[in-house]
C-alpha positions in Angstrom: -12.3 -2.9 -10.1 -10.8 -6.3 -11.5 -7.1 -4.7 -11.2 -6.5 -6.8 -7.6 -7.6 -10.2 -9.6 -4.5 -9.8 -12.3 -2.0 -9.0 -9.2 -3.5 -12.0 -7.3 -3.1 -14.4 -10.5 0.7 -12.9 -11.1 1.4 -13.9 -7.7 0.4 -17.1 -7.4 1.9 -18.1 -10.6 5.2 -16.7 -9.3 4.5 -19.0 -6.3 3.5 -22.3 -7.9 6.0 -25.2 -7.9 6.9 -25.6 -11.5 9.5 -28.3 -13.4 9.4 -26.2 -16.8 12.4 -24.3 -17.3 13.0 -20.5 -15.9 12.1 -18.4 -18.5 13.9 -15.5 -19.3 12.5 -12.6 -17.8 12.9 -9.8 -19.7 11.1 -7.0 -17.9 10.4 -7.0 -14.1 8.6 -4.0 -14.1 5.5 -4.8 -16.2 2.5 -4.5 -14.0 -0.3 -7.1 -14.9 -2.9 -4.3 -14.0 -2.1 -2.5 -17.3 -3.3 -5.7 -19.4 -6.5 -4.1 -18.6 -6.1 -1.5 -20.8 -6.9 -4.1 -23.6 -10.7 -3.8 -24.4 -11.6 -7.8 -24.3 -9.1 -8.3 -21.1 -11.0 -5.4 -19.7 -14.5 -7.1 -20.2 -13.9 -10.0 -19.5 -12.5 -9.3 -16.1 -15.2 -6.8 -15.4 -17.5 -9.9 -15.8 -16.1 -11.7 -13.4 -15.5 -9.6 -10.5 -19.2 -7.9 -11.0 -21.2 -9.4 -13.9 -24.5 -8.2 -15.7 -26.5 -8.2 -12.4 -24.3 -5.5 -11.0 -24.5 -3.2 -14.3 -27.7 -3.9 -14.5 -28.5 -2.5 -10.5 -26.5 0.6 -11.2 -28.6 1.3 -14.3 -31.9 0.9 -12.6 -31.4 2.3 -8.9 -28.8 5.4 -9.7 -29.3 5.9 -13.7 -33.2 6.1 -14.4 -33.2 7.2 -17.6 -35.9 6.8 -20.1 -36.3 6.5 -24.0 -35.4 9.4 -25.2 -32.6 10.7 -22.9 -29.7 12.1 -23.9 -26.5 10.4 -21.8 -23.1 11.2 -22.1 -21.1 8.8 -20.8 -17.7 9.9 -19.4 -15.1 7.0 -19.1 -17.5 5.3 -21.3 -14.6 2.4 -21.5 -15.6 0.1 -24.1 -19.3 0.9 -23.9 -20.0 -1.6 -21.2 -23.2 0.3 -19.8 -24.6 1.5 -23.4 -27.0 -2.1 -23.8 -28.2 -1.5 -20.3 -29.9 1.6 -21.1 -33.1 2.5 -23.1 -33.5 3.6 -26.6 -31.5 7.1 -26.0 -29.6 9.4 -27.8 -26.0 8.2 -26.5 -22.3 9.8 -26.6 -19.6 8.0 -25.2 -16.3 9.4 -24.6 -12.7 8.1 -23.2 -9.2 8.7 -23.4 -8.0 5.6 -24.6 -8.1 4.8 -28.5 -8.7 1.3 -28.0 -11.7 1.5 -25.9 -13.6 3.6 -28.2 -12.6 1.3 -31.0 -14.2 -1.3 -29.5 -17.1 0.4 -28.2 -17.6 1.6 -32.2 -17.2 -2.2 -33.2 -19.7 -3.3 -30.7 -22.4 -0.8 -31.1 -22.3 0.4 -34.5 -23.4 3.5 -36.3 -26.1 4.1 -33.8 -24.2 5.7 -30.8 -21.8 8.2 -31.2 -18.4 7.4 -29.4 -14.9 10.1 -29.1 -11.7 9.8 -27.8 -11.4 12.6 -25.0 -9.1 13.1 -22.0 -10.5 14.7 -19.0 -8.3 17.6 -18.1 -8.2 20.8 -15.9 -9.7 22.6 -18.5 -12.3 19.9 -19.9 -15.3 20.9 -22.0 -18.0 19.1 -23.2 -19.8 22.0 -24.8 -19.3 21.1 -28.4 -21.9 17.9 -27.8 -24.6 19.5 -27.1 -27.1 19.3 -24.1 -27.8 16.4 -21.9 -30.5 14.7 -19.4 -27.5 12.6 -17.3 -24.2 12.7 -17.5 -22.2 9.5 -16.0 -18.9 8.7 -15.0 -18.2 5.1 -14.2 -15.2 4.3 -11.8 -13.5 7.5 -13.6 -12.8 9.8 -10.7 -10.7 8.1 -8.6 -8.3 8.5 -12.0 -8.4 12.2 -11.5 -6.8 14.5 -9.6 -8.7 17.3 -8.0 -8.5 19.9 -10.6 -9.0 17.3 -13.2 -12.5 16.2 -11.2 -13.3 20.0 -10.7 -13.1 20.7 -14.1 -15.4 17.5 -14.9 -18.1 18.3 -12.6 -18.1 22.1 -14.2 -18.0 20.7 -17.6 -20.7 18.1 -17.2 -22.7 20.9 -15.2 -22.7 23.1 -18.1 -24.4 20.5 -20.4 -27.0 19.6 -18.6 -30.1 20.4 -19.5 -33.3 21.8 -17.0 -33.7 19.0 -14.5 -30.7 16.8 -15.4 -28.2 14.4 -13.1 -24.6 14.1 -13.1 -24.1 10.3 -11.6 -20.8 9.1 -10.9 -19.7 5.9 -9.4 -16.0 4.9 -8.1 -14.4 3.0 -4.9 -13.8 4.8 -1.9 -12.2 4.8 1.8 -14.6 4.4 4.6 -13.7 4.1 8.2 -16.3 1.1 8.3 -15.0 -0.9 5.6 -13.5 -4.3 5.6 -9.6 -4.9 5.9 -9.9 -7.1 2.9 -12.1 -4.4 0.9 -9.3 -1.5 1.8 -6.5 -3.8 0.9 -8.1 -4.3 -3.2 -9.1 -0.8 -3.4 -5.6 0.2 -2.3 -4.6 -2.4 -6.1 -6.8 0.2 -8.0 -4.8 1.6 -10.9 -6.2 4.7 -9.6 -4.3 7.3 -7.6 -6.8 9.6 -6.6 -9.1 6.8 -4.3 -10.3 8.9 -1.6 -12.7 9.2 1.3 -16.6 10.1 0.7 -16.1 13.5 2.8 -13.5 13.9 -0.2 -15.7 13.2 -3.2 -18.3 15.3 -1.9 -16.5 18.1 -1.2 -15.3 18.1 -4.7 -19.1 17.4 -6.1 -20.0 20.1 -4.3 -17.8 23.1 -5.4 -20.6 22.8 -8.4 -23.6 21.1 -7.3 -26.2 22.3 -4.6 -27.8 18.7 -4.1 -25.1 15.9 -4.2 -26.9 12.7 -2.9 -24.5 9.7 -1.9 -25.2 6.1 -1.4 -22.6 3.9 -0.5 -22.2 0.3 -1.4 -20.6 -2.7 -0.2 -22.5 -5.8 -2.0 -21.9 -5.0 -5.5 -18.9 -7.0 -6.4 -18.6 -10.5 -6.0 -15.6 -9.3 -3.8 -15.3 -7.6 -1.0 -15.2 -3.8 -2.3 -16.8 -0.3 -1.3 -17.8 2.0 -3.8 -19.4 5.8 -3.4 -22.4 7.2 -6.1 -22.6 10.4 -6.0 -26.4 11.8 -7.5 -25.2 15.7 -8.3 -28.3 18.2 -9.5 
């Protein structure tokens, strides 16, 4: 969600009037988007474009869980949702190394944190049962056998009466120019329209309630929660 913020910066840097000597550029193809792959970059960026408040409304409105729970977290990132949530019994997983480091280094012994990839043939079985599954402005990462095989792995974990929440930007014909033009900035590839996510929801999910939002960022940005049961 912060991805358009590091282009914009690049860019006007480029574009500033300077008298300090031209450095020597060694690489033109480095894109400032991937200096969110860093866990503290990541953060700190996230806290700008949306802050605590926007966490925080995601947790209480689409979440809901109580003490107790059991959440996996898929995407988990550095483990920016886990303080926003009751006393549960938490896994996080990602794919990238880093984020789970820091995650581990934040939280502690208490929560349980992997390093996973999401393929076509995903499988959370090994973890055990679940009350909601979440996946945080992951989908729009994954292509669509990559999302089928997530929504049929997180089914298969859930346990009598459990959620699958997920949460990413999308394309709506009502949308802002502005709003279209940072979503398009996305490192994602797989952005798509909310007839698109909910197709793909539903190829495992009877109920798939969506709520779409466009006052979450402190930016102009659309994003799609999709409530699967």
């Amino acid at each position: 969600m912060a991805d358009w913020i590091l282009v914009h910066l690049v860019a006007c840097d480029q574009l500033r009037p300077s008298s300090r000597k031209p450095r020597e550029v060694t690489n033109m193809n480095v894109d400032p988007r991937n200096l969110l792959a860093v866990p503290k970059l990541y953060q700190l960026f996230a806290n700008l474009v949306a802050g605590p408040a926007a966490r925080r409304r995601v947790a209480d409105e689409f979440l809901k869980v109580k003490p107790g729970d059991r959440v996996l977290d898929v995407g988990c990132g550095p483990g920016v949702m886990r303080p926003l949530l009751p006393d549960v019994i938490y896994c996080g997983v990602d794919v990238s190394s880093k984020y789970i480091s820091a995650a581990r280094a934040h939280q502690g012994d208490r929560d349980r944190f992997i390093v996973r990839a999401v393929t076509a043939q995903t499988s959370f079985d090994d973890l055990g049962k679940f009350d909601l599954v979440m996946a945080n402005a992951l989908v729009h990462h994954l292509d669509d056998a990559e999302t089928s095989s997530l929504f049929q792995a997180a089914k298969a974990v859930l346990n009598s009466g459990g959620r699958v929440v997920t949460l990413d930007n999308v394309f709506i014909p009502e949308q802002s120019t502005i709003a279209r033009w940072i979503i398009k900035l996305d490192r994602g590839k797989y952005v798509r329209t909310k007839a698109e996510y909910v197709a793909l929801a539903s190829q495992q999910f009877q109920n798939v309630h969506v709520t779409v939002l466009q006052d979450l960022l402190r930016i102009p940005y659309t994003h799609i929660i999709m409530e699967c049961w």
